[in-house]
Backbone as JSON, one array per atom type, in Angstrom:
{
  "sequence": "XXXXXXXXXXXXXXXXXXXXXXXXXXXXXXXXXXXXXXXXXXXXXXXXXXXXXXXXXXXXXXXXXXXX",
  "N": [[5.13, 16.93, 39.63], [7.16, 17.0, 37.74], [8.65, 19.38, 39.09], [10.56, 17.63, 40.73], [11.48, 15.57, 39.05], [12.95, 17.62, 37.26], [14.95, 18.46, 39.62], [16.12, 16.07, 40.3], [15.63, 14.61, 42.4], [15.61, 12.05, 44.66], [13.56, 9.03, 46.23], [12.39, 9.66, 49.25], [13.4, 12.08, 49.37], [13.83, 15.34, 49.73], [11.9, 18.07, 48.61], [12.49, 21.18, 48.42], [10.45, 23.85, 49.26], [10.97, 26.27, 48.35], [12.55, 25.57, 46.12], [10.18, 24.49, 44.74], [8.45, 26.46, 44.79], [8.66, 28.1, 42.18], [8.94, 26.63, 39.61], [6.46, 25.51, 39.5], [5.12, 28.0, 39.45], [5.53, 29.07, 36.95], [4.52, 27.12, 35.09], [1.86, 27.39, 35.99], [0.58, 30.4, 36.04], [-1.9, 31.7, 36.85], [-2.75, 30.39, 38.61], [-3.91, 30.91, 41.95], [-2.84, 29.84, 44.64], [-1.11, 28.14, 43.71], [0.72, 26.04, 44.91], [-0.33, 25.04, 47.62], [-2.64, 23.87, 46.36], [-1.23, 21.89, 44.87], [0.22, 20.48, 46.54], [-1.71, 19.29, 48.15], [-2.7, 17.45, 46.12], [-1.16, 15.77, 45.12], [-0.56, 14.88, 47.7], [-2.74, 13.44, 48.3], [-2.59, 11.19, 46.6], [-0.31, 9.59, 47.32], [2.01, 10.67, 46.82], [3.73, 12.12, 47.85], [4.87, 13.1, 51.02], [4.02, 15.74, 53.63], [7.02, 17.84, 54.63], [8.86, 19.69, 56.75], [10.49, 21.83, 55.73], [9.83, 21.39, 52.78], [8.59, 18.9, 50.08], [8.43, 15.59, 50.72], [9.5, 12.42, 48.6], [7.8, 9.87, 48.01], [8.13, 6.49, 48.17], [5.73, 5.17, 46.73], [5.45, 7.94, 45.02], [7.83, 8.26, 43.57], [8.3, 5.65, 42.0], [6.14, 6.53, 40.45], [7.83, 8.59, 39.09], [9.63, 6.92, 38.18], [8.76, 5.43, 36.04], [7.56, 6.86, 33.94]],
  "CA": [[6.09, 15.87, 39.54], [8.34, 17.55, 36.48], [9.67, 19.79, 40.02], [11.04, 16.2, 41.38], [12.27, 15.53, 38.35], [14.1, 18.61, 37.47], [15.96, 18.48, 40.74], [16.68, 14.98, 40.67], [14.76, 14.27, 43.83], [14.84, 10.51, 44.78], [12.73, 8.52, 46.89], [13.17, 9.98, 50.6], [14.17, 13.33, 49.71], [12.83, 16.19, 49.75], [12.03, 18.87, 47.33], [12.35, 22.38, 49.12], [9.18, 24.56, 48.84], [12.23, 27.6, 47.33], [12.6, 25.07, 44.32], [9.22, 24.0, 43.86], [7.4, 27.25, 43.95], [9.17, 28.79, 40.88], [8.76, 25.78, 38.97], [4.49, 26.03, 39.84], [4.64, 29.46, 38.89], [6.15, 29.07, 35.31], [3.3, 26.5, 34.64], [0.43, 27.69, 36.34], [0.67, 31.3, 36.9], [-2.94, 32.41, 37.03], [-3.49, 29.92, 40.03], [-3.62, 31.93, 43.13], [-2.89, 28.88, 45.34], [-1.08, 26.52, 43.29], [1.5, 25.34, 45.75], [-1.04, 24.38, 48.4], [-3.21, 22.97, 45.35], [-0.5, 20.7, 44.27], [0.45, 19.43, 47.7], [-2.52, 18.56, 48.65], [-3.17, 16.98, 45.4], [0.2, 14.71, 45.34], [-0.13, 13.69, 49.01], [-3.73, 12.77, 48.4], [-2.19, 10.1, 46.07], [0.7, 9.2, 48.49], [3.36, 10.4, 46.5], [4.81, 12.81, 48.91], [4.8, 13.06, 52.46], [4.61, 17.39, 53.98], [8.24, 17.89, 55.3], [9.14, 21.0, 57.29], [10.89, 22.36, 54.58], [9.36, 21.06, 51.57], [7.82, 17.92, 50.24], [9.26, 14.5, 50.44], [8.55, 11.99, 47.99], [7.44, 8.44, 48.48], [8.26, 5.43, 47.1], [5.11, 5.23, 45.34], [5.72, 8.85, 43.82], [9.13, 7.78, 42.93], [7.86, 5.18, 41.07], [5.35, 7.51, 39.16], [8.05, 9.21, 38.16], [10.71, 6.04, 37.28], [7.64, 4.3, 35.44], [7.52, 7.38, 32.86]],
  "C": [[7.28, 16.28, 38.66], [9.07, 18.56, 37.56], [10.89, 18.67, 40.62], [12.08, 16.07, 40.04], [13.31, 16.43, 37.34], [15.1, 18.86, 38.01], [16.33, 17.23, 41.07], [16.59, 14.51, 41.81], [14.58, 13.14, 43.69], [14.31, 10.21, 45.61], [13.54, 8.85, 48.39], [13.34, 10.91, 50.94], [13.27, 14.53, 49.48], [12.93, 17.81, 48.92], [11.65, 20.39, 48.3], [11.19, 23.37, 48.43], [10.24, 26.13, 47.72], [12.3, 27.01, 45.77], [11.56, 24.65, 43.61], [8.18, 25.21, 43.33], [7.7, 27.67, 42.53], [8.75, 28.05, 39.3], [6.97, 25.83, 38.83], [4.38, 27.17, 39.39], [4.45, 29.59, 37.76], [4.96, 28.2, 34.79], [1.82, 26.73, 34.56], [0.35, 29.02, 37.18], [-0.4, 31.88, 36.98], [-3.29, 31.27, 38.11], [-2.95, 30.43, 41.2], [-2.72, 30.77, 44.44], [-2.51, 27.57, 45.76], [0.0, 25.51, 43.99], [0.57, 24.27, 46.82], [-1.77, 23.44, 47.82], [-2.9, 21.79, 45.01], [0.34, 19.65, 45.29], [-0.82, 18.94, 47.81], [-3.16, 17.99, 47.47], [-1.99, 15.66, 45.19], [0.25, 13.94, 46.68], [-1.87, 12.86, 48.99], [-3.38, 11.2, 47.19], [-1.23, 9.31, 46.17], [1.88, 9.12, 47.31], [4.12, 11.34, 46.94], [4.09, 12.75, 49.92], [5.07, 14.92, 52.57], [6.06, 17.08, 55.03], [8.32, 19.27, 55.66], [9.59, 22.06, 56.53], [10.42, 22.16, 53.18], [8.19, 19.74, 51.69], [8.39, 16.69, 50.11], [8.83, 13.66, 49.78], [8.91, 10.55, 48.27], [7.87, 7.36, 47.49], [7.08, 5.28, 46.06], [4.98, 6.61, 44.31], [6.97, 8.56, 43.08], [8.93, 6.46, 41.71], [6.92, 5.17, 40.07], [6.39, 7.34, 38.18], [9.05, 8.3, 37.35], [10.42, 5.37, 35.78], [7.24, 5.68, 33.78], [7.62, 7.19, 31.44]]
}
């Protein structure tokens, strides 16, 4: 979620897999996997949607991250 909010990603839009891996790396660089890890850990809590290019985020992730 601190990728989203780095890039100023609002509800709708979508966070390009180019800007999010780098960001995943710097945090968690001994996980082999952690892109796929962290999608499928964010959409299992419906706060993004998979987009062709990235990940898009939902109103209820958007209001994760407003609710900070």
């Amino acid at each position: 979620m601190d990728a989203f909010n780095t890039n100023n990603i609002s509800e709708g839009e979508v966070l390009r897999y180019e800007d999010l891996y780098p960001i995943l790396q710097d945090k968690y660089p001994k996980y082999k996997d952690v892109q796929k890890e962290a999608e499928q850990h964010l959409a299992k809590l419906a706060y993004v949607n998979p987009a062709p290019d990235g990940l898009m985020l939902t109103q209820i992730g958007y209001r994760s991250l407003t609710e900070r």
